[in-house]
Backbone as XML, in Angstrom:
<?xml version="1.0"?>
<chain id="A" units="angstrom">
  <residue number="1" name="UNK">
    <atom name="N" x="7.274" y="-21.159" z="2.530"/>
    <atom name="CA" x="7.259" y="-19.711" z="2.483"/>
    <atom name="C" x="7.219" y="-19.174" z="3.914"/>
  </residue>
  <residue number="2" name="UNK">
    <atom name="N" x="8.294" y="-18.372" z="4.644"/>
    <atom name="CA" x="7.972" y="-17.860" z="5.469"/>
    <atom name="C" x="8.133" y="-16.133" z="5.205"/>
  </residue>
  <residue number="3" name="UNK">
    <atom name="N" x="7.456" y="-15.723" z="6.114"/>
    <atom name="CA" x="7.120" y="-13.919" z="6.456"/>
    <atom name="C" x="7.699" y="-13.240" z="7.597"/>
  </residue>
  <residue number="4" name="UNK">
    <atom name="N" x="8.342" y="-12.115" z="7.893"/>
    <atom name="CA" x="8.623" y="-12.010" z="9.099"/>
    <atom name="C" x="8.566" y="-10.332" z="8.765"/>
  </residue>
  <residue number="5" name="UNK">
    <atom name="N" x="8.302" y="-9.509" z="10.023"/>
    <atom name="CA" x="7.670" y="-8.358" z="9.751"/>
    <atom name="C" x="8.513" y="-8.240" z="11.049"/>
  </residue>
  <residue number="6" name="UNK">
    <atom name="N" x="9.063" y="-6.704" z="10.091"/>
    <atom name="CA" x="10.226" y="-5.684" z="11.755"/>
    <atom name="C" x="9.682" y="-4.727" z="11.458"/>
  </residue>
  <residue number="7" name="UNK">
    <atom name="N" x="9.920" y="-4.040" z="12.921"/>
    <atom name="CA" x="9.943" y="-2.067" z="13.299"/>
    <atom name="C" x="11.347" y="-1.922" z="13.052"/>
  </residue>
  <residue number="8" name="UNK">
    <atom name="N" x="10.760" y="-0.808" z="11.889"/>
    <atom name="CA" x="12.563" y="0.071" z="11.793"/>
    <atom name="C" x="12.126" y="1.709" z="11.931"/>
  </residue>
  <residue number="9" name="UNK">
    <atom name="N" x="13.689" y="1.985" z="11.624"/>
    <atom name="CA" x="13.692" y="3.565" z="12.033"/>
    <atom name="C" x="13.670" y="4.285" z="10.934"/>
  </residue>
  <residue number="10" name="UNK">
    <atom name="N" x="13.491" y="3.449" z="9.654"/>
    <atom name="CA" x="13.146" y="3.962" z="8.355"/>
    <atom name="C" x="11.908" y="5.184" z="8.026"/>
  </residue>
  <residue number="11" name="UNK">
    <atom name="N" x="11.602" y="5.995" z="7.880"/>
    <atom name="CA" x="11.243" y="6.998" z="7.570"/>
    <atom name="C" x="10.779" y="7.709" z="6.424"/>
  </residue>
  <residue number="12" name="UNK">
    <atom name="N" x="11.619" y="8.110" z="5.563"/>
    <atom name="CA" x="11.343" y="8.341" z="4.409"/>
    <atom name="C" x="11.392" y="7.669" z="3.266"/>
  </residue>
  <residue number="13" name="UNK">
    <atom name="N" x="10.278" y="7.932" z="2.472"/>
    <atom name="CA" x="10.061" y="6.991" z="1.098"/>
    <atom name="C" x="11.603" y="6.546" z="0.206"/>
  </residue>
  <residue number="14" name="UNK">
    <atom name="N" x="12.040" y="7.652" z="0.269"/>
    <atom name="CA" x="13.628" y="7.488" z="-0.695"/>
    <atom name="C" x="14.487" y="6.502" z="-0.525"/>
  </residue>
  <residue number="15" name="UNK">
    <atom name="N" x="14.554" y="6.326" z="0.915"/>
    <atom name="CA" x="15.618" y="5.792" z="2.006"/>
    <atom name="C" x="14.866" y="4.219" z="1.674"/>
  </residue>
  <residue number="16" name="UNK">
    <atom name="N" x="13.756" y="4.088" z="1.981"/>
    <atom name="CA" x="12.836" y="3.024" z="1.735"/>
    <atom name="C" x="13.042" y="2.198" z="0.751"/>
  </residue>
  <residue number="17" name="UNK">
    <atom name="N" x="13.045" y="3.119" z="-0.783"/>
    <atom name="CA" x="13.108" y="2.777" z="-1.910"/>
    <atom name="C" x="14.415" y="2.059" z="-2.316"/>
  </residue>
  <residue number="18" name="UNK">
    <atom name="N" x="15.298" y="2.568" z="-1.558"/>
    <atom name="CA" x="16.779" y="2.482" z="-1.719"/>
    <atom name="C" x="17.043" y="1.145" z="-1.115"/>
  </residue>
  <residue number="19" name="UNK">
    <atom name="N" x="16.442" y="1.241" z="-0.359"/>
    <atom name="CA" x="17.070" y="-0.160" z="0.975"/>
    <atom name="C" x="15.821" y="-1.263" z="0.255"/>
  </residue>
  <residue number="20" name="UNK">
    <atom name="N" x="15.034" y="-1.277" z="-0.340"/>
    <atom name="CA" x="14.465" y="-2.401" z="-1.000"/>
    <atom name="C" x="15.294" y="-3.108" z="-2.238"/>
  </residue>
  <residue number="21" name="UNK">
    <atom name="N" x="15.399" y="-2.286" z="-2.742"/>
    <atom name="CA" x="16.662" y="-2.547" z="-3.792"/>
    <atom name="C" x="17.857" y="-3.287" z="-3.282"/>
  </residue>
  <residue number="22" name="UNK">
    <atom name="N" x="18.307" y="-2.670" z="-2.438"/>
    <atom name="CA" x="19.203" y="-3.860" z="-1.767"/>
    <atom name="C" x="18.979" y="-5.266" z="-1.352"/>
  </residue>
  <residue number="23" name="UNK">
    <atom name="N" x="17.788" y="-5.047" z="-0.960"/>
    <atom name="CA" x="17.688" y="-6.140" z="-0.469"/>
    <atom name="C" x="17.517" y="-6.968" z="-1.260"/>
  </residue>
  <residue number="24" name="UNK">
    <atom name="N" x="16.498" y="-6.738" z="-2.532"/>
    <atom name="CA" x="16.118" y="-7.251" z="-3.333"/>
    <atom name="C" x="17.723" y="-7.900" z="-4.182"/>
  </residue>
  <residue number="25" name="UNK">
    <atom name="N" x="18.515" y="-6.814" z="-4.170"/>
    <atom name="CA" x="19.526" y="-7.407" z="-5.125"/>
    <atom name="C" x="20.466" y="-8.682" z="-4.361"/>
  </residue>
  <residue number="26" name="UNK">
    <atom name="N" x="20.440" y="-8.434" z="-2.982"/>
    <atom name="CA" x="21.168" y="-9.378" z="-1.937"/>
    <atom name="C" x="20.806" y="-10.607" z="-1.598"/>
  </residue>
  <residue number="27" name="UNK">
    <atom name="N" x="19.493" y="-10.610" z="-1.753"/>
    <atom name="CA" x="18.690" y="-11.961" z="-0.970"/>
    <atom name="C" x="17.663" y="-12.188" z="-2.143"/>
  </residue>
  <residue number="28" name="UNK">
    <atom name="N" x="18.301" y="-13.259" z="-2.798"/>
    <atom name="CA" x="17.141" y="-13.728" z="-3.744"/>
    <atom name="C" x="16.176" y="-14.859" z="-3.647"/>
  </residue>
  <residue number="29" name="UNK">
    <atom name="N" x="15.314" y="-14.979" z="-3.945"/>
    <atom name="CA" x="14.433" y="-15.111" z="-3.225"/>
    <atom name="C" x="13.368" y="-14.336" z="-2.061"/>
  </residue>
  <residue number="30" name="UNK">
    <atom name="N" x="13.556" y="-13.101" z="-2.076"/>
    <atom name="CA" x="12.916" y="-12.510" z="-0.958"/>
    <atom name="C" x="12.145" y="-11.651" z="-1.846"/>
  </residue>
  <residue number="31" name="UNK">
    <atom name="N" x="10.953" y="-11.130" z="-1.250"/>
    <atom name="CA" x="10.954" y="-9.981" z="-1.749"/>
    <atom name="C" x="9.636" y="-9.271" z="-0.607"/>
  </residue>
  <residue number="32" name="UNK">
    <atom name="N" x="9.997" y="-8.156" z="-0.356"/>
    <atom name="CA" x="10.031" y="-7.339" z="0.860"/>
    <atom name="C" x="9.459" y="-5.830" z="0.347"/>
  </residue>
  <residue number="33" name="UNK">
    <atom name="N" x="8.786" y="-5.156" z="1.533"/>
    <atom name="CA" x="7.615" y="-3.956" z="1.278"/>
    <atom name="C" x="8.359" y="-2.892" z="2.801"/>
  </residue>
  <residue number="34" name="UNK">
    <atom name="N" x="8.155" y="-1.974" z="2.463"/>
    <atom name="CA" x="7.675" y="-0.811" z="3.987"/>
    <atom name="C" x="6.251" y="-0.425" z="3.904"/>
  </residue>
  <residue number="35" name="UNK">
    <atom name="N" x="5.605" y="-0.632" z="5.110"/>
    <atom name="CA" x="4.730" y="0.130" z="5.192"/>
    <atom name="C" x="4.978" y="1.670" z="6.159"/>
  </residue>
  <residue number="36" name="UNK">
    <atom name="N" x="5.669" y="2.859" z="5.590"/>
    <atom name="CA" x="5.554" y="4.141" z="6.241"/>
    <atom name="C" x="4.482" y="4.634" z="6.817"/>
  </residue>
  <residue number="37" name="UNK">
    <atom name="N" x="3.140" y="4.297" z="6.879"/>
    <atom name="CA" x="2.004" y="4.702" z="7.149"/>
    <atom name="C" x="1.914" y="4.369" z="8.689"/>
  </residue>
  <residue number="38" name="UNK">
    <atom name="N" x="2.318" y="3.076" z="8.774"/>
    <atom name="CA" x="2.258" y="2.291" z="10.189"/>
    <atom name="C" x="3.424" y="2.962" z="10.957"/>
  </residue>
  <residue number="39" name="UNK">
    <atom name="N" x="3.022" y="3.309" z="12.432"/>
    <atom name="CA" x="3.663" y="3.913" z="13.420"/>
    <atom name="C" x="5.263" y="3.472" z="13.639"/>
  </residue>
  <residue number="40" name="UNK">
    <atom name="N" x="4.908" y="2.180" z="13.509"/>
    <atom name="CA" x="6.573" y="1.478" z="13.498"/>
    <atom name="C" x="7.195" y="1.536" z="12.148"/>
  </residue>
  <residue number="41" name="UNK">
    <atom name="N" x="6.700" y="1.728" z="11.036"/>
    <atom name="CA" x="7.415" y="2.329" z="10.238"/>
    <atom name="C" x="8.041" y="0.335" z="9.357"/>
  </residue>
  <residue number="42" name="UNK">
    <atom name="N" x="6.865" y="-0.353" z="9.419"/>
    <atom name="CA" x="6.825" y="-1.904" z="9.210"/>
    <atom name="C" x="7.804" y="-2.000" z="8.096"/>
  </residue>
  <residue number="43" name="UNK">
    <atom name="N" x="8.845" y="-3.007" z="7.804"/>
    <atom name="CA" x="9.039" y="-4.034" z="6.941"/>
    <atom name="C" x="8.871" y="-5.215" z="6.863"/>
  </residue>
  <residue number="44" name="UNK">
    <atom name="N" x="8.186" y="-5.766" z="6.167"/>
    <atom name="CA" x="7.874" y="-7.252" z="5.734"/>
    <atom name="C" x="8.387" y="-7.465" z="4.740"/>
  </residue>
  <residue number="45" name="UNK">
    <atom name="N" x="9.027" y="-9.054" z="4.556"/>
    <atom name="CA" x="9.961" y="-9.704" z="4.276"/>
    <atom name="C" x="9.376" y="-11.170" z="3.919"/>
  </residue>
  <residue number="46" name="UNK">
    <atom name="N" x="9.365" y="-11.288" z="2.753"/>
    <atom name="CA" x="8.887" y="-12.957" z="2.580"/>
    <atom name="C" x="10.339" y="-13.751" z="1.944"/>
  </residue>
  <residue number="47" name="UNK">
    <atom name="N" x="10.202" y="-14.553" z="2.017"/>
    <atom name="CA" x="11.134" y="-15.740" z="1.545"/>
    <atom name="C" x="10.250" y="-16.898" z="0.515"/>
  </residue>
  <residue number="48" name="UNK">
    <atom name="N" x="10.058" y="-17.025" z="-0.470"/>
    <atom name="CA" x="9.081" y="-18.010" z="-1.598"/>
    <atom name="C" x="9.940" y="-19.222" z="-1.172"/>
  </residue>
  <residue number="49" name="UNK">
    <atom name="N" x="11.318" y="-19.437" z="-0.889"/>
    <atom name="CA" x="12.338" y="-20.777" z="-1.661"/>
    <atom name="C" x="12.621" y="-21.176" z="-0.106"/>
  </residue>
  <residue number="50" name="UNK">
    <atom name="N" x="12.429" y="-20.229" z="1.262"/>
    <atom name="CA" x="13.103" y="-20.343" z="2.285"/>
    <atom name="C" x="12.510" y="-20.150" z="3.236"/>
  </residue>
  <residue number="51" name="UNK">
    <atom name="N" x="13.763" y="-20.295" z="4.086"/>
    <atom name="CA" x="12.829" y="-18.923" z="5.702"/>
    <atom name="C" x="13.842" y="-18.033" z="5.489"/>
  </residue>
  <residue number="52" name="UNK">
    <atom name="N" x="13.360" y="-16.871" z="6.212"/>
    <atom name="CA" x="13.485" y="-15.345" z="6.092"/>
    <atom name="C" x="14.500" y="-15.610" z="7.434"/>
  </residue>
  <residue number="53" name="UNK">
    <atom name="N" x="15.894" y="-15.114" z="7.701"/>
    <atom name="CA" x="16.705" y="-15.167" z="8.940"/>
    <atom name="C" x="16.613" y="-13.871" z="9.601"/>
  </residue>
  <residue number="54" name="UNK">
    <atom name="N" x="15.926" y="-13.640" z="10.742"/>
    <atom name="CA" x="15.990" y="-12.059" z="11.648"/>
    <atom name="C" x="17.219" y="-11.575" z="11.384"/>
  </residue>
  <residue number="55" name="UNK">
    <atom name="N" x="17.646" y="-12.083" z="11.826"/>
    <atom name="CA" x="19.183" y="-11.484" z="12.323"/>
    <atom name="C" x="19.922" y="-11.030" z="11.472"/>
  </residue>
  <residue number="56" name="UNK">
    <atom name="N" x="19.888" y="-11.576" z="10.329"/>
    <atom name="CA" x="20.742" y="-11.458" z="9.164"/>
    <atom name="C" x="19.879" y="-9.942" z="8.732"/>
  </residue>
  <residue number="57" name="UNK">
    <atom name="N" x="18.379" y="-9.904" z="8.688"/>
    <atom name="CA" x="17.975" y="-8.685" z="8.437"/>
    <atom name="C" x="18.213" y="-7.274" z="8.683"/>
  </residue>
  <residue number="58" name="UNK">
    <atom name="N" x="18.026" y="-7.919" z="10.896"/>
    <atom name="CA" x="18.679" y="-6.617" z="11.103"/>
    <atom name="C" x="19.927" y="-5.804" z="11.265"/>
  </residue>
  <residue number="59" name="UNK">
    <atom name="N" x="20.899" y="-7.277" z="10.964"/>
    <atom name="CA" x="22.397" y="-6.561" z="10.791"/>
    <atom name="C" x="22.590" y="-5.991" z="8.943"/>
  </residue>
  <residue number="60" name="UNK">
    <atom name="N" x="21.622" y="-6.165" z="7.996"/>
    <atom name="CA" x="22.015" y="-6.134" z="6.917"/>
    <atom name="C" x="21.234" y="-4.727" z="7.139"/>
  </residue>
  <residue number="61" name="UNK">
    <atom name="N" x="20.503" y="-3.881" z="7.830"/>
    <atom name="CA" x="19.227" y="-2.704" z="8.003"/>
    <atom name="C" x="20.730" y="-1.831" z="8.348"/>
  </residue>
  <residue number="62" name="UNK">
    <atom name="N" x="21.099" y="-2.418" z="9.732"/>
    <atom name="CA" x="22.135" y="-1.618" z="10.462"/>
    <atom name="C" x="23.267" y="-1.480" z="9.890"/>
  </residue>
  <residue number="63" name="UNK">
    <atom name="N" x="23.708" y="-2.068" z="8.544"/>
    <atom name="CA" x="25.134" y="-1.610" z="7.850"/>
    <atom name="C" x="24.777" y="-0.629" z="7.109"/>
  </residue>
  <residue number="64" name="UNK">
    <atom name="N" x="23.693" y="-0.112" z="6.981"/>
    <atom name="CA" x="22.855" y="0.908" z="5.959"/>
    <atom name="C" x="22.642" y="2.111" z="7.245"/>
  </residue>
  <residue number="65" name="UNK">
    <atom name="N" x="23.007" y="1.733" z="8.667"/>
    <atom name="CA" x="22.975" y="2.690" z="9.554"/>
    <atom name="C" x="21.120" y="2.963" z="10.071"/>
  </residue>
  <residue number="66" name="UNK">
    <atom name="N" x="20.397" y="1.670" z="9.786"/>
    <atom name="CA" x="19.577" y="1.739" z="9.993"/>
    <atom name="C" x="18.830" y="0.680" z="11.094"/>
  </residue>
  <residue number="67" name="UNK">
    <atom name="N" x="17.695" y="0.657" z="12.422"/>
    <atom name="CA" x="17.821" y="-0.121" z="13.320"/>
    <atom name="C" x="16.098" y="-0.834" z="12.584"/>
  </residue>
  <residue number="68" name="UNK">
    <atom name="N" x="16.043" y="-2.204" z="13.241"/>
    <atom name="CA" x="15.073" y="-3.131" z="12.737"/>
    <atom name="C" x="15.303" y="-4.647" z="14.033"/>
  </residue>
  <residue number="69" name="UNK">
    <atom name="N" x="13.715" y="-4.284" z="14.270"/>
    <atom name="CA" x="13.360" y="-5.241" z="15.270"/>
    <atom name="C" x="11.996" y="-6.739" z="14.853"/>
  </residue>
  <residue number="70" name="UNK">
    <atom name="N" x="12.813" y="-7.505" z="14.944"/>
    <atom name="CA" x="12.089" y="-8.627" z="15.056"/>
    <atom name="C" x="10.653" y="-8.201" z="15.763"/>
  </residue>
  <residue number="71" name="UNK">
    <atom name="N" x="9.258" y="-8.395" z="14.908"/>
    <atom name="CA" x="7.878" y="-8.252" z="15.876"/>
    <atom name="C" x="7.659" y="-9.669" z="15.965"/>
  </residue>
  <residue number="72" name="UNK">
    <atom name="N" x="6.811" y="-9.816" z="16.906"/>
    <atom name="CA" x="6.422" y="-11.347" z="17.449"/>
    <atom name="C" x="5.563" y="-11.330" z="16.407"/>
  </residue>
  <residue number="73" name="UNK">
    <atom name="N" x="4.564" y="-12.654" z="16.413"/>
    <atom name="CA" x="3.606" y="-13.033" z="15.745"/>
    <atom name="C" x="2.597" y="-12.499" z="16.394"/>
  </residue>
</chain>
């Protein structure tokens, strides 16, 4: 099981709601949260079957026109 947690430019709950769904429908095995409360505006991302790929995240954030940064540990 790995976890990996980005800053995005995500914002509102709707937009949020929307882009979980995607993800959810795209990457199975994953299943992934926003926290809007937190300044960076957090997504976390688990993988149960895998590891979680950055990159693939934040180009799959940015075809939705949305930006997402790898946080360190």
């Amino acid at each position: 099981m790995t976890v990996e947690v980005f800053k995005t430019n995500v914002n509102k709950r709707k937009y949020a709601k929307a882009l979980l769904a995607e993800i959810h429908k795209t990457f199975a095995g994953y299943s992934a949260n926003f926290d809007l409360e937190d300044c960076d505006n957090i997504l976390r991302v688990q993988c149960n079957t895998g590891t979680v790929c950055p990159n693939t995240m934040i180009l799959f954030l940015k075809r939705f026109g949305y930006y997402a940064e790898l946080l360190a540990d």
